[in-house]
C-alpha positions as CSV (number, residue, x, y, z in Angstrom):
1,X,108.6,75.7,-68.1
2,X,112.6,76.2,-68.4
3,X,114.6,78.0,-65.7
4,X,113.7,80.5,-66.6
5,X,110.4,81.0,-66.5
6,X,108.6,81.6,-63.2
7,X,107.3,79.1,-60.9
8,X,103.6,79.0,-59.3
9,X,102.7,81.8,-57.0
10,X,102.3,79.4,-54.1
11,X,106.1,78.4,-54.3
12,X,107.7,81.3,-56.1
13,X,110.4,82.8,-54.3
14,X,113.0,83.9,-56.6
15,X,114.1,86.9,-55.4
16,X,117.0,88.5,-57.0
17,X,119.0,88.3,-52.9
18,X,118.9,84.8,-53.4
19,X,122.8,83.3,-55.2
20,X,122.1,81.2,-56.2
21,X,118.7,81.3,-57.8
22,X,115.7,79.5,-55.4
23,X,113.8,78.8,-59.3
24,X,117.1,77.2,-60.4
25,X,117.9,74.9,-57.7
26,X,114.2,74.2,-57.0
27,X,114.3,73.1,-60.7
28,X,117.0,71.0,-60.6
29,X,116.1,69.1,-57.4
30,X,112.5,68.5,-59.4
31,X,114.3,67.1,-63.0
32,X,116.7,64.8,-60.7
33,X,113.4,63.1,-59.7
34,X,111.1,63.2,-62.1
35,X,113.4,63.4,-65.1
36,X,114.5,60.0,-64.4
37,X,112.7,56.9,-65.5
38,X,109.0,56.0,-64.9
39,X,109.5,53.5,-63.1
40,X,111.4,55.4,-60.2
41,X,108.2,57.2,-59.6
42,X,106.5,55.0,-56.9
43,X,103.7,56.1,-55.4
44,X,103.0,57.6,-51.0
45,X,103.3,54.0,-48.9
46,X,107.0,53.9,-50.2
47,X,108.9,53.4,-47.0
48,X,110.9,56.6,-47.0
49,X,110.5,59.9,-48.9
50,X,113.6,62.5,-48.6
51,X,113.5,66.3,-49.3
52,X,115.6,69.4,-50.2
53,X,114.5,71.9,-47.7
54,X,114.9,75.6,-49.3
55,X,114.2,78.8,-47.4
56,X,111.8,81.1,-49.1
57,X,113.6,84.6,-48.3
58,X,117.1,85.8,-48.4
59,X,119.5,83.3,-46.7
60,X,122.3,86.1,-46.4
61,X,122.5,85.3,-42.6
62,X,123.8,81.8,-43.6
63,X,125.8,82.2,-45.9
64,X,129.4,79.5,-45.2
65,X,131.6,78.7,-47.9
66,X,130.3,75.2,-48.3
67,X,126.6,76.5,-49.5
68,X,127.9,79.2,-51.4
69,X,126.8,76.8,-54.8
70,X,124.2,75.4,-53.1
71,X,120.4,77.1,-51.8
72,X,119.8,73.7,-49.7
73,X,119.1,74.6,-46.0
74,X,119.0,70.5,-45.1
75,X,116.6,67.6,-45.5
76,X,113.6,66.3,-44.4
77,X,113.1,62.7,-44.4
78,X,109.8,60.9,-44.0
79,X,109.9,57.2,-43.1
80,X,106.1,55.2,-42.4
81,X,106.2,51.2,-42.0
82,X,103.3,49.4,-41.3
83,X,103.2,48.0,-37.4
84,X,100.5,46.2,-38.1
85,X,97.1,45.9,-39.9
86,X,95.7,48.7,-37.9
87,X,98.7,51.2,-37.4
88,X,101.3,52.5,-38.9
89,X,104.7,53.9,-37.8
90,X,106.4,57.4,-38.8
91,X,109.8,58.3,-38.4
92,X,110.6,61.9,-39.2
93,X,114.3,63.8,-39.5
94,X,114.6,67.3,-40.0
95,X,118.1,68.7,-40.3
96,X,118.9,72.0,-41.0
97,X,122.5,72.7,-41.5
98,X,122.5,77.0,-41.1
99,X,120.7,76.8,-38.0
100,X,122.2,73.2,-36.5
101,X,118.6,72.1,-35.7
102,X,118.0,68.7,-36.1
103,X,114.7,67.4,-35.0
104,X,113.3,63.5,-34.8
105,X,109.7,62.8,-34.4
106,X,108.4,59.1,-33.6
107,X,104.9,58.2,-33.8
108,X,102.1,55.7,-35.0
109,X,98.5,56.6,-36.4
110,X,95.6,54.6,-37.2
111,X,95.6,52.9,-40.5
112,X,92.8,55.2,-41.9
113,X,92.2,58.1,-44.2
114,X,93.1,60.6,-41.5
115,X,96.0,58.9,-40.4
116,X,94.8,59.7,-36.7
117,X,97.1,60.1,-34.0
118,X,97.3,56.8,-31.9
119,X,99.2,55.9,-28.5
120,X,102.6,57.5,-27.5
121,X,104.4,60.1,-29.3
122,X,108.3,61.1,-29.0
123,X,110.0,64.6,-29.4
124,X,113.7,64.6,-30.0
125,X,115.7,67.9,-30.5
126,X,119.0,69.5,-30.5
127,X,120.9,72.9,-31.6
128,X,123.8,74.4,-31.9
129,X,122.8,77.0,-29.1
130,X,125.3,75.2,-26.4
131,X,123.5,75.7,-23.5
132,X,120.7,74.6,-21.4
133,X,118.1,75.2,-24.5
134,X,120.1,73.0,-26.8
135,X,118.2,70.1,-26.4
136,X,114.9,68.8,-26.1
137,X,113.2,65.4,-25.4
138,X,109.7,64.7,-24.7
139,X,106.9,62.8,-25.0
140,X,103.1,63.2,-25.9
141,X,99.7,61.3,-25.6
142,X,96.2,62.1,-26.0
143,X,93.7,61.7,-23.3
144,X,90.2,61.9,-23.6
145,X,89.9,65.0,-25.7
146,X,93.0,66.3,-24.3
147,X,96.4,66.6,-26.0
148,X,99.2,66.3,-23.1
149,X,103.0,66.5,-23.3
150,X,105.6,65.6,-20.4
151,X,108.9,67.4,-20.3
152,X,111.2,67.1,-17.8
153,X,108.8,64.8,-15.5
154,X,106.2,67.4,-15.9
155,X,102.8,67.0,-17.8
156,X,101.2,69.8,-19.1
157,X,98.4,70.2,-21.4
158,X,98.6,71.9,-24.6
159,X,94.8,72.0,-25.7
160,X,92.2,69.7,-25.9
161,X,89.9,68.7,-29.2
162,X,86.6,69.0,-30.9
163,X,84.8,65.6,-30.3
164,X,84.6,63.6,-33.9
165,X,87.1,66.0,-35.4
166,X,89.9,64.0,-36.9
167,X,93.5,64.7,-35.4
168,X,96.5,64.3,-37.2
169,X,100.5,65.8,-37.7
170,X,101.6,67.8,-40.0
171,X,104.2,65.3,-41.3
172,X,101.5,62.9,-41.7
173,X,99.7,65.3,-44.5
174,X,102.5,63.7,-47.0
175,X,99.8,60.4,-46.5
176,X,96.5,62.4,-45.6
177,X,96.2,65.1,-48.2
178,X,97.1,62.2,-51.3
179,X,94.5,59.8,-49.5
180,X,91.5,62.8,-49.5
181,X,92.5,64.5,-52.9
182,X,90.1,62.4,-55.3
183,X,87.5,63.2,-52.8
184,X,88.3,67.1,-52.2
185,X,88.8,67.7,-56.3
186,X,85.5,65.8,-57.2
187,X,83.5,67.3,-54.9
188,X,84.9,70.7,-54.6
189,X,84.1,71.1,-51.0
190,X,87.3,71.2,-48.1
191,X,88.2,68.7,-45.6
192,X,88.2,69.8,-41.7
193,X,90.5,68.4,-39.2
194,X,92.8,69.1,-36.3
195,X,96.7,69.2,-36.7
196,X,99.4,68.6,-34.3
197,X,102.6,70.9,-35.3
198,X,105.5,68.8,-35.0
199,X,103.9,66.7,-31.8
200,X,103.8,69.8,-29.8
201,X,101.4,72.6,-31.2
202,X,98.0,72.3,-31.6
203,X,95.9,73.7,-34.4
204,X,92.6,72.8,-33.3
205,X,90.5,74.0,-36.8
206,X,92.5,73.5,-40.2
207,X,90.9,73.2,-43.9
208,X,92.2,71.5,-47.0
209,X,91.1,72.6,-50.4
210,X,92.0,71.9,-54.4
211,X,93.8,74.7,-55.4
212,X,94.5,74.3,-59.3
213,X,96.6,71.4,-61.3
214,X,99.2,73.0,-63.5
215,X,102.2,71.0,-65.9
216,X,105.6,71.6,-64.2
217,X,108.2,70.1,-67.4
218,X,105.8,67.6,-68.3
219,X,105.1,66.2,-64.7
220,X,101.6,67.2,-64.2
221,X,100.9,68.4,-60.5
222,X,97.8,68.8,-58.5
223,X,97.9,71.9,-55.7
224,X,95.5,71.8,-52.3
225,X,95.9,74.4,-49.2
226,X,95.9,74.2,-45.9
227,X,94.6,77.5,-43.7
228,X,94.2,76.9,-40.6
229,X,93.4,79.1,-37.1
230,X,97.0,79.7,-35.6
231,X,98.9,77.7,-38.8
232,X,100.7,79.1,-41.7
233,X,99.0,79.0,-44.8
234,X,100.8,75.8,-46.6
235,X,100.3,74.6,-50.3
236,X,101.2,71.0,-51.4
237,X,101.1,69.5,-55.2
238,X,101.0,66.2,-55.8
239,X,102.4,64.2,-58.8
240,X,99.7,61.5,-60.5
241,X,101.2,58.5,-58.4
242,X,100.3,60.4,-55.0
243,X,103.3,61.6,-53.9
244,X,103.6,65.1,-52.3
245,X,106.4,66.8,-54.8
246,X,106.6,70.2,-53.9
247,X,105.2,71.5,-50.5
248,X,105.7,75.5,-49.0
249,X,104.8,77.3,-46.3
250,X,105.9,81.2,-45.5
251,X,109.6,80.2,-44.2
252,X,110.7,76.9,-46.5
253,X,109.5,75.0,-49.5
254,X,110.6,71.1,-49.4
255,X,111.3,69.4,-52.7
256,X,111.0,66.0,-53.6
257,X,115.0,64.5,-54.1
258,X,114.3,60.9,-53.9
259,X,112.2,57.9,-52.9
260,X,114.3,54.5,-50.7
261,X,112.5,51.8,-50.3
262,X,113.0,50.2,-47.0
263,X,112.3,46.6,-46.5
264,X,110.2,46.1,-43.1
């Protein structure tokens, strides 16, 4: 594949409204990682994974003279250390510079498969809106079967679970979908658990399946799906040492930029 040529269906948004080109800069983000040494290529319990977010449609409403060379909405950065042998702790910054969000996530999940939800989670946002909606903090815990956040001193409950279903965020899939893959490809079949959009939204029912592996300038990648009831359909392909290179939904696809190791 060269510039181009297209990219997979499941990430190809090249539309001719987009200067400059989404396949060029999605491109070059990819060879700036995986062009570079072997060695560089460490695989998912690397302390801190950073991403180019790119929006998938016409960006026209952002346009500023700083991004006029560059398609680059922000970054997403994904930090886990290990608390201890039975947990693990996730740090999560999403910055988007058109729209001023930024957004930090803090929680801890079981040391399993799943990466299942465990104790207290934390909700930090702001905007550039300059008012009473620019910011939000709040915090989350599950109880029982019941998922419950409290804002502003007030606890409210945003849906409760399927008993033995395992419960998860989406920004732990970066760890869960690479720790299930051998198991989904070789058998074929999908993978049903319950996601928590960014600490707040619950998807009760959500399925992950193998999609196809295709050869992306000599990286091979491996594609899975998630569908899920009330969840954008997302597609995520992994390189062979686990890591989560490209992953899209319907309004952003996140590239792989670079991997910091962070000592504990």
């Amino acid at each position: 594949m060269n510039n181009g040529e297209g990219l997979h269906w499941s990430f190809d948004y090249n539309y001719g409204a987009q200067n400059p080109q989404f396949a060029e800069q999605l491109i070059e983000t990819f060879l700036k990682f995986y062009g570079g040494p072997k060695t560089d290529r460490v695989g998912p319990e690397a302390a801190e994974h950073i991403y180019d977010i790119f929006p998938n449609y016409w960006r026209g409403y952002a346009i500023r003279e700083y991004l006029q060379d560059n398609l680059s909405l922000g970054t997403a950065v994904i930090k886990r250390q290990r608390a201890d042998e039975a947990r693990w702790h996730y740090t999560i910054q999403y910055t988007n510079g058109t729209s001023g969000e930024d957004l930090q996530l803090h929680f801890h999940t079981a040391n399993d498969l799943y990466r299942s939800l465990r104790g207290k989670w934390h909700i930090q946002a702001q905007n550039d809106c300059q008012d009473s909606y620019s910011t939000l903090a709040c915090e989350g815990q599950r109880v029982a079967d019941e998922i419950r956040l409290t804002i502003n001193h007030t606890e409210i409950s945003v849906g409760r679970l399927q008993k033995e279903t395992p419960f998860t965020c989406n920004w732990a899939l970066f760890d869960v979908i690479p720790a299930l893959s051998g198991t989904i490809q070789g058998s074929g079949k999908v993978v049903e658990m319950a996601v928590l959009e960014d600490l707040e939204k619950l998807r009760p029912v959500n399925r992950i399946g193998f999609l196809e592996s295709i050869r992306m300038h000599e990286t091979q990648l491996d594609g899975y799906y998630l569908y899920g009831e009330g969840l954008l359909p997302s597609y995520w392909w992994l390189d062979r040492n686990g890591n989560v290179a490209i992953s899209a939904n319907f309004f952003q696809t996140l590239v792989l930029r670079e991997i910091v190791e962070v000592s504990a």
